[in-house]
DSSP file (Angstrom, degrees, kcal/mol; ACC not computed):
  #  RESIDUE AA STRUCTURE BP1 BP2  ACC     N-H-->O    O-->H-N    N-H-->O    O-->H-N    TCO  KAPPA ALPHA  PHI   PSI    X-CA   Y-CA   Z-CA
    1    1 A X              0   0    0      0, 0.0     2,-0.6     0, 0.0     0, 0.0   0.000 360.0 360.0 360.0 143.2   -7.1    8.7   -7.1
    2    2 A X        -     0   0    0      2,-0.0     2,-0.5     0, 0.0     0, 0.0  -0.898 360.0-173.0 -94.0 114.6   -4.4    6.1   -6.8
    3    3 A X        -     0   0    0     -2,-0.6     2,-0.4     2,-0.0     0, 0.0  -0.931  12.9-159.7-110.9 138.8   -3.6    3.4   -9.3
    4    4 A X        +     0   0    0     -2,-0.5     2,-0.3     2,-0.0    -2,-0.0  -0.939  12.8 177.5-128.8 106.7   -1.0    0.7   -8.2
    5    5 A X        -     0   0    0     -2,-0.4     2,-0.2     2,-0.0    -2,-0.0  -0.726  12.5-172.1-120.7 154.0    1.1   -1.5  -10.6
    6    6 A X        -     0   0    0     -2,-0.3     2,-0.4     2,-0.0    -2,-0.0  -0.917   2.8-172.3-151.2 131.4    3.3   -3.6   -9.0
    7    7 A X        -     0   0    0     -2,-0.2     2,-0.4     2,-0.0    -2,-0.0  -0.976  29.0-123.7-140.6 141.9    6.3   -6.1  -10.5
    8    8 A X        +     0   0    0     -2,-0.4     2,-0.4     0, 0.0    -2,-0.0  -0.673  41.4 170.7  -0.6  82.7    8.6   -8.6   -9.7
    9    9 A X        -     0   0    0     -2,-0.4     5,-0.0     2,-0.0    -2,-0.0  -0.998  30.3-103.2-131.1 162.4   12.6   -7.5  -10.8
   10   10 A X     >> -     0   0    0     -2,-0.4     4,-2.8     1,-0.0     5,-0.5   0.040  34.6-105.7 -53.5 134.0   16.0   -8.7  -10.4
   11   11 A X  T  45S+     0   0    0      1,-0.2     4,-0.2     2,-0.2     5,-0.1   0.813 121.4  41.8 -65.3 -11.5   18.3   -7.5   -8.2
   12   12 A X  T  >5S+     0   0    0      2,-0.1     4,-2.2     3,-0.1    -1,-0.2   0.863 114.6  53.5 -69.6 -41.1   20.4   -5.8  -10.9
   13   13 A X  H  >5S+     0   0    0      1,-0.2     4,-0.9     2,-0.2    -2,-0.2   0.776 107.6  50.0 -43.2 -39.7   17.2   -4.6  -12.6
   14   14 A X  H  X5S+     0   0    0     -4,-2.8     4,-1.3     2,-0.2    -1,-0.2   0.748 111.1  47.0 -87.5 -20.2   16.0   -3.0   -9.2
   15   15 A X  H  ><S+     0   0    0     -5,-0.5     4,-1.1     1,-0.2    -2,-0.2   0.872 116.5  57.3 -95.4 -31.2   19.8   -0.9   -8.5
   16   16 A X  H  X S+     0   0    0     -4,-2.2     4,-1.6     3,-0.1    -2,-0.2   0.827 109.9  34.9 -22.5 -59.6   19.1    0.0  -12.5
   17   17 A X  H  X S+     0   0    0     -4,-0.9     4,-1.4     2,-0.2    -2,-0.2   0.529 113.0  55.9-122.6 -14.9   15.9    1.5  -12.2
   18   18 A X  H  X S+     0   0    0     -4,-1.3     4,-2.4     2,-0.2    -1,-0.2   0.935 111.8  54.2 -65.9 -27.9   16.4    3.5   -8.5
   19   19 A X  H  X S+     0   0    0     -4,-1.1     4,-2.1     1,-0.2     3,-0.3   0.991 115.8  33.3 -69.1 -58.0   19.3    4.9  -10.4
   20   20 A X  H  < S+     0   0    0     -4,-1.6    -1,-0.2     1,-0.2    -2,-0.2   0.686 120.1  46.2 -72.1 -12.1   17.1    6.1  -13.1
   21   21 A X  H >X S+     0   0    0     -4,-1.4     4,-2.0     2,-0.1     3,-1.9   0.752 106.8  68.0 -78.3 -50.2   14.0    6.9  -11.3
   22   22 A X  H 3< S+     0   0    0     -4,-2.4    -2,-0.2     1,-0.3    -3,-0.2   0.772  94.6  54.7   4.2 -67.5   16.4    8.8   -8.7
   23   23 A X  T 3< S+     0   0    0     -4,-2.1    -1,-0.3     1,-0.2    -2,-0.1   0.579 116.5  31.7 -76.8  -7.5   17.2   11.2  -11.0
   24   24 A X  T <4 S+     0   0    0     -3,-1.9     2,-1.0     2,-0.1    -2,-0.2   0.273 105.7  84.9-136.3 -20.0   13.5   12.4  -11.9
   25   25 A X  S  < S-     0   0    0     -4,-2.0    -1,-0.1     0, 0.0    -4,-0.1  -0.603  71.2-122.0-105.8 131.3   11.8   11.8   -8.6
   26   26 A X        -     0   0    0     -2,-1.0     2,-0.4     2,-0.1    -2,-0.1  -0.065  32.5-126.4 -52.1-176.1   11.2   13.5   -5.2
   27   27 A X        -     0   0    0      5,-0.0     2,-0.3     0, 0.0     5,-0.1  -0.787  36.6 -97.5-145.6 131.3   12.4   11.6   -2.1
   28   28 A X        -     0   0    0     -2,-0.4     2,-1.8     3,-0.3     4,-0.1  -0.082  32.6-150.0  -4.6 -28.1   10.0   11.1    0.3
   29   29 A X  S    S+     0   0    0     -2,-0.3     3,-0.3     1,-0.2    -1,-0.1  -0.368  88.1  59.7 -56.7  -8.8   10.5   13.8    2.6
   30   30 A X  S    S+     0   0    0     -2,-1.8     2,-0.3     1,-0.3    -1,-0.2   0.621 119.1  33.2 -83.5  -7.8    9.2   12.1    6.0
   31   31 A X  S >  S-     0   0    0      1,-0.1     3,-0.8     5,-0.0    -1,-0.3  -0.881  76.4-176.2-140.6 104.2   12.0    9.5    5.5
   32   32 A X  T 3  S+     0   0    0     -2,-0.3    -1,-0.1    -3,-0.3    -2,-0.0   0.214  84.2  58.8 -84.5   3.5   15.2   11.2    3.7
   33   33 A X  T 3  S-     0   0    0      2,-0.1    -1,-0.2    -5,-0.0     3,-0.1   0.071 110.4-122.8-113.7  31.2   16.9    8.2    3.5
   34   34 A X  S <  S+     0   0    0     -3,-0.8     2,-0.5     1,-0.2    -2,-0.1   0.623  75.6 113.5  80.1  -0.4   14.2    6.5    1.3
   35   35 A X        +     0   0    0      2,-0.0     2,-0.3     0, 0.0    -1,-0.2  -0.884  32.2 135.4-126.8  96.6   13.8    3.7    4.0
   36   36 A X        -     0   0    0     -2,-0.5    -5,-0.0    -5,-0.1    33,-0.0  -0.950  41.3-125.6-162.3 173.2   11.0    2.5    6.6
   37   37 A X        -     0   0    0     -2,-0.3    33,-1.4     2,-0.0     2,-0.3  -0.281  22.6-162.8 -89.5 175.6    8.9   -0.2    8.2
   38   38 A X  E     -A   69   0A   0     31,-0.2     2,-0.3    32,-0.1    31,-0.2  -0.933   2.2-166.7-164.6 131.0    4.9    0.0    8.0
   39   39 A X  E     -A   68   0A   0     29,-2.0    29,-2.0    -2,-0.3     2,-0.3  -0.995   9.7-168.8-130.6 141.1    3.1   -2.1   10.4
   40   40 A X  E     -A   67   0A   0     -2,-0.3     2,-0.4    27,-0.2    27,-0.2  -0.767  17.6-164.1-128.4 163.5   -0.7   -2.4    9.5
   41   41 A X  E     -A   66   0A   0     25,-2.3    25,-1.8    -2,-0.3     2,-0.3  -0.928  23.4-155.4-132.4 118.8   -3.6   -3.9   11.7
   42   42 A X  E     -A   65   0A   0     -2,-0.4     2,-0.4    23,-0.2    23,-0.2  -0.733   8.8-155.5 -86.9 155.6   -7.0   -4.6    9.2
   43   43 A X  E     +A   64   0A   0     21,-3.1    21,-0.8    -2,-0.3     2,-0.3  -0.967  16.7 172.2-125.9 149.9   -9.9   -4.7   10.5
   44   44 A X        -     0   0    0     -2,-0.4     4,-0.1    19,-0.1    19,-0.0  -0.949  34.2 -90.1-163.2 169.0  -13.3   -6.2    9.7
   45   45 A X    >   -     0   0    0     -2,-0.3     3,-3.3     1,-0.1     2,-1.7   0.256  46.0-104.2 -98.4 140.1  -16.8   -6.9   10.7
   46   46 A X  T 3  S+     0   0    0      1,-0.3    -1,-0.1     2,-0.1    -2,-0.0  -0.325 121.7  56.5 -90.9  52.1  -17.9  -10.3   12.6
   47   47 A X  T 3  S-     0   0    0     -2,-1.7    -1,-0.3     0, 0.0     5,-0.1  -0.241 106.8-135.7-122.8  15.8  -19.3  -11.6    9.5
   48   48 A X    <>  +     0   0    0     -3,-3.3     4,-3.2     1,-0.2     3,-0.4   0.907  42.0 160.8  26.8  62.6  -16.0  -11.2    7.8
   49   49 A X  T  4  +     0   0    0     -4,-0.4    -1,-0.2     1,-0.2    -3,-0.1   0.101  64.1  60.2-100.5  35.4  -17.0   -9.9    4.8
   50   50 A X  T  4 S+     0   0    0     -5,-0.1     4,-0.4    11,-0.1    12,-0.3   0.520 106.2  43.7  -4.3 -73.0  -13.9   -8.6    3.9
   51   51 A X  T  > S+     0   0    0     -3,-0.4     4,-2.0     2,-0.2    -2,-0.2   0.640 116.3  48.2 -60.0 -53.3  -12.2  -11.5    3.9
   52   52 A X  H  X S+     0   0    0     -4,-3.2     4,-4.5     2,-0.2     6,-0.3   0.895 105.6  56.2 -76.6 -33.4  -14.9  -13.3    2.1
   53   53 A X  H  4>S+     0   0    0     -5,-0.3     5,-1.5     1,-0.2    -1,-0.2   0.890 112.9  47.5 -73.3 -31.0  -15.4  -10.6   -0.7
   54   54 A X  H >45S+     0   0    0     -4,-0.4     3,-2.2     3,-0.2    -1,-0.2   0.975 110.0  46.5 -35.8 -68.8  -11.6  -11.1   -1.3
   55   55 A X  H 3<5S+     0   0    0     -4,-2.0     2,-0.7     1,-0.3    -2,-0.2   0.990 112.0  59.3 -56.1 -48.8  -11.6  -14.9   -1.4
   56   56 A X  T 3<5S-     0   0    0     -4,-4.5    -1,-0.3     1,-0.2    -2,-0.2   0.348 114.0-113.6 -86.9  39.6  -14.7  -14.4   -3.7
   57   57 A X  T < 5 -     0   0    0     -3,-2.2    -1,-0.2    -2,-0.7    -3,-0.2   0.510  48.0-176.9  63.2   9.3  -13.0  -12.4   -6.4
   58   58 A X      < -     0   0    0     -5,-1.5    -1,-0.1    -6,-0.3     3,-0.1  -0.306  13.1-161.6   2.4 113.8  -15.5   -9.0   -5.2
   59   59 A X  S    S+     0   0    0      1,-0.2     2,-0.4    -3,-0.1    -1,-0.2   0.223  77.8  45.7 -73.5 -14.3  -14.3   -6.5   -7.8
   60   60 A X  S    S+     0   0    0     24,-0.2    24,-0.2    -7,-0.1    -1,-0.2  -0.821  78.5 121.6-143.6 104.4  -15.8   -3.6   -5.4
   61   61 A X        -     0   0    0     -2,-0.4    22,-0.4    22,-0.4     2,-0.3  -0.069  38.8-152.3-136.7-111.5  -15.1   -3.8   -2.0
   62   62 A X        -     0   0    0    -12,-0.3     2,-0.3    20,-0.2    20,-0.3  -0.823   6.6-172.4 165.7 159.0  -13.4   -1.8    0.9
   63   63 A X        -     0   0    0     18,-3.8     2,-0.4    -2,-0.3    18,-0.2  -0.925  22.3-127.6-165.1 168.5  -11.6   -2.7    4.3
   64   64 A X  E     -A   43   0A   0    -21,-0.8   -21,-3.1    -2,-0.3     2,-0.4  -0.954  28.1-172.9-123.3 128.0  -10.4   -0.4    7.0
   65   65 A X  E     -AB  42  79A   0     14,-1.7    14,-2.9    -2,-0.4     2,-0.7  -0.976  24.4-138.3-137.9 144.4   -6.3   -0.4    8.6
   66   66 A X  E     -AB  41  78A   0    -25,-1.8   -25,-2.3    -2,-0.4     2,-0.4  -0.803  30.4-163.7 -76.8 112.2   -4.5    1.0   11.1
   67   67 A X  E     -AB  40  77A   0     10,-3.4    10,-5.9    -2,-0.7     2,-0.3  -0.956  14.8-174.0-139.7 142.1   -0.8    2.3   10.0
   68   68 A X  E     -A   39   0A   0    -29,-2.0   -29,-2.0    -2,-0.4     3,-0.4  -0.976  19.1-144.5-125.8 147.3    2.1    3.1   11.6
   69   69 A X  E >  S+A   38   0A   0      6,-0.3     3,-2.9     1,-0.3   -31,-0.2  -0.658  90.2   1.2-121.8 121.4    5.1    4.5    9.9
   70   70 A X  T 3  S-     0   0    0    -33,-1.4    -1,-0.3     1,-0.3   -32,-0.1   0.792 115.8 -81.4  77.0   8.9    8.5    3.0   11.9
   71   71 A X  T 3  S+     0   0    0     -3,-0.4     2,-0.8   -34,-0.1    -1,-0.3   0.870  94.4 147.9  46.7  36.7    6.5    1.2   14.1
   72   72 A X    X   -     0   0    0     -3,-2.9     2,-2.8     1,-0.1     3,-1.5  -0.714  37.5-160.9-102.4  81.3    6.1    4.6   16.1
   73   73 A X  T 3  S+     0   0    0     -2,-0.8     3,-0.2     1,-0.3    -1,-0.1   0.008  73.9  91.0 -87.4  17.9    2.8    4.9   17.7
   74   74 A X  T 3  S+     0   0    0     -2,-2.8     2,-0.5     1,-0.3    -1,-0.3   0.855  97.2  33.0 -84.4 -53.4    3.2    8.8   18.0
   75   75 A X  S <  S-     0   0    0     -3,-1.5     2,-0.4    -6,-0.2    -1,-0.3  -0.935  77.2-176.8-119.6 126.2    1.4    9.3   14.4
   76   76 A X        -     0   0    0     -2,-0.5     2,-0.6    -3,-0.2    -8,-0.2  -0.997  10.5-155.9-131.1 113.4   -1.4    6.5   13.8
   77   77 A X  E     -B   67   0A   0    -10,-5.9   -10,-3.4    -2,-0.4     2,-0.3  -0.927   2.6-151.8 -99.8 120.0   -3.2    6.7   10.2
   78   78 A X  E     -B   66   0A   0     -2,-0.6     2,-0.3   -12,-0.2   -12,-0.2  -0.740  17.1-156.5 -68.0 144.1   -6.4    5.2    9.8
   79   79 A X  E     -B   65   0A   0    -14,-2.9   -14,-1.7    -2,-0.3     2,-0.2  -0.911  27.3-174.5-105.4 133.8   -7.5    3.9    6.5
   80   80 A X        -     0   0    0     -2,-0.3   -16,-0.3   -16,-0.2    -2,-0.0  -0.433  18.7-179.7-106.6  63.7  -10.3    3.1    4.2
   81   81 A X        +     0   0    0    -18,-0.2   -18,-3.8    -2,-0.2     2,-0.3  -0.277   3.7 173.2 -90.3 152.4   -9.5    1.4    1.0
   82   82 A X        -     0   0    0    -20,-0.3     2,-0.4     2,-0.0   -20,-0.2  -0.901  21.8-149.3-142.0 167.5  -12.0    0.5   -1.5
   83   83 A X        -     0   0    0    -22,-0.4   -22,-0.4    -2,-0.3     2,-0.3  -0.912  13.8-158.0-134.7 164.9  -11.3   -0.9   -5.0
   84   84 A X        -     0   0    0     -2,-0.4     2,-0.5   -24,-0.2   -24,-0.2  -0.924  17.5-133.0-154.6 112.1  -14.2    0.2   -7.6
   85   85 A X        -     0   0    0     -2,-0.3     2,-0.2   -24,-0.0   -25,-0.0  -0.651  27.9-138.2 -68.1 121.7  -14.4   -2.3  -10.8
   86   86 A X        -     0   0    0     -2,-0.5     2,-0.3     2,-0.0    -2,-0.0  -0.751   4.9-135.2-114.7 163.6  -14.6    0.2  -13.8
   87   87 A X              0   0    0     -2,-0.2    -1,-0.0     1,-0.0     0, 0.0  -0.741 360.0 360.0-118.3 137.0  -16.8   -0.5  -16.6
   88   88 A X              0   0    0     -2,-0.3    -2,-0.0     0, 0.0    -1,-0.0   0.464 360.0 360.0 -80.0 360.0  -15.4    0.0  -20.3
């Protein structure tokens, strides 16, 4: 399973914390210099319910993407994300 925090920091804050992160984490290995583009296509369903379970704050929904890594159309991932609202 994946959990995904994401923040906001400064550009001294960000050359800070690659340095320290650096030192205790693997490198990628499909990109060895740490660096690439990601172009995505979603897709969804001609009632958009996708889109609408977003707008309406949906806590459990799902959508389907196309990615490519480099914009390189050699290796094409399809996706399925869902998000699952957990119960306390």
């Amino acid at each position: 399973m994946r959990h995904e925090l994401k923040f906001l920091v400064s550009e001294p804050s960000a050359k800070i914390l690659k340095s320290l992160l650096g030192a205790v984490l693997k490198r990628d290995s499909h990109y060895p210099n740490g660096e690439y583009t990601i172009c995505s296509l979603y897709f969804d369903d001609p009632e958009f319910s996708a889109y609408t379970e977003k707008n309406d704050g949906n806590q459990n929904r799902e959508k389907f993407r196309i990615r490519l890594y480099n914009c390189d159309d050699s290796y094409i991932v399809l996706e399925k994300k869902y998000k699952k609202m957990k119960k306390f």
